[in-house]
N, C-alpha and C positions, 0 to 999 in steps of 0.2 A: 171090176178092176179100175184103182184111181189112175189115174194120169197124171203123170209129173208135170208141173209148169218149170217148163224155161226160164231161168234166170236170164236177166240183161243184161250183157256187157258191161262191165265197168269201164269207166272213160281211163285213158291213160294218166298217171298221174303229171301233174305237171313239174317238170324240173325248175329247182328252185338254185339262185345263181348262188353259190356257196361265200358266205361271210368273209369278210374282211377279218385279219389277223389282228386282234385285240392289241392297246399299248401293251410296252411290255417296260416296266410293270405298269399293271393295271389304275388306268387311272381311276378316283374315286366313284361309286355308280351308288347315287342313294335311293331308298324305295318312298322314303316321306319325309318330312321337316315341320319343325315344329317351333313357333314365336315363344319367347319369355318373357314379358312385359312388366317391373316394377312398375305399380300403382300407388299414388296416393292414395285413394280410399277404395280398398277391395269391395266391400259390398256393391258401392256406387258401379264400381266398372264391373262386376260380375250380372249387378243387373241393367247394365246398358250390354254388356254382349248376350246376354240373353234374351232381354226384352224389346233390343232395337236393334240390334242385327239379326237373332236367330239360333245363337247357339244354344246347344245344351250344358247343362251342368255336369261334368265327370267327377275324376277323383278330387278328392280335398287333402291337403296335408297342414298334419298339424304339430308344432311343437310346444311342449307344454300346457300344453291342453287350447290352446289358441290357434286357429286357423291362420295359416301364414302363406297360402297360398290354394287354388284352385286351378282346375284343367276346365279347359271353354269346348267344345266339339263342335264339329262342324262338317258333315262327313268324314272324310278320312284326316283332317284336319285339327292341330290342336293349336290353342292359344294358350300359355301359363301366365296366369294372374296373379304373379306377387305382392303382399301385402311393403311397402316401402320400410323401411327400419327409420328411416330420415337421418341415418349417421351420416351422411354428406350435406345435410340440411334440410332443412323443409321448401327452403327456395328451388332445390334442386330442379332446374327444367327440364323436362321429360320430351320422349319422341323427338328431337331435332337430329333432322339429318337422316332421317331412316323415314322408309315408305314400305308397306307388306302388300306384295300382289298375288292378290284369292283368282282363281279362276272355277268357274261354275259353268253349267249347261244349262240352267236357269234361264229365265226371260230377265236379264237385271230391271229393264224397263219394272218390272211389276216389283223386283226387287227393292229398287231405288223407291216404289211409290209409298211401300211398305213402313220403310224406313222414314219417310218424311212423315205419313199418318201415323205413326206414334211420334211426330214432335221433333225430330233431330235433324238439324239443315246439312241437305251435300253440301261438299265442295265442290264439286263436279257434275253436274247434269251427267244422267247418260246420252255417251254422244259418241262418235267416231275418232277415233285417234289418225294421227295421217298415215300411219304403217297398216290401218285398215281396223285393227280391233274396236269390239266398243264397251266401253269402261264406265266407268261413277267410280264418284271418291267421295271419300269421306273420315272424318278424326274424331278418336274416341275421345273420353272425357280428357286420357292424362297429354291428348296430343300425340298420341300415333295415329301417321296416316294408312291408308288402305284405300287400298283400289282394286276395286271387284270389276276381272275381266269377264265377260261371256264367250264359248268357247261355242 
């Protein structure tokens, strides 16, 4: 004859304090975001986000048989690389006024080192911010900045 084992008590569950009453109406709640970056020379900036930061190459769009833009990945992350048309000019200055901050679980430290051993200079050392985070920075070819937080 087996013998039954005794099950263990289950611990009580713990009551959880019940939510706060949502705005009404609901203010916007997004689950991801995504940059769109006109370029002067897509190639150029497809292979500095790939080859000096790290992303991958995603979809490509194309009209009339020309590629006019590219998706950069980066975890759950995307950057879109537009090809520029230059109907506002070729002088047209890029990136002013605008900064994109990545956060990562990474070591930026080895990030940052990464970055500099293929050739491309920070802006920013990785260092401590005085609100306590620690960051690097850095501007792509067309002059967007980024500032990669460690989390």
């Amino acid at each position: 004859m087996a013998t039954k084992k005794k099950k263990a008590p289950r611990p009580a569950k713990k009551r959880q304090a019940p939510r706060p009453q949502r705005q009404q109406p609901e203010s916007l709640r997004l689950r991801s975001m995504a940059a769109s970056f006109t370029v002067n020379n897509l190639d150029k900036s497809v292979a500095w986000y790939r080859d000096v930061l790290g992303f991958v190459v995603g979809e490509r769009w194309e009209d009339g048989g020309k590629v006019r833009g590219i998706q950069m990945k980066a975890g759950s992350c995307d950057i879109m690389l537009g090809q520029d048309d230059f109907a506002k000019g070729r002088d047209r200055k890029k990136g002013d006024g605008f900064r994109l901050w990545v956060a990562t679980v990474q070591d930026i430290t080895a990030v940052a080192a990464r970055i500099k051993e293929r050739g491309w200079a920070l802006d920013r050392e990785p260092s401590e911010t005085p609100w306590g985070d620690w960051v690097f920075a850095v501007t792509d070819p067309d002059g967007f900045k980024i500032t990669v937080v460690q989390e």
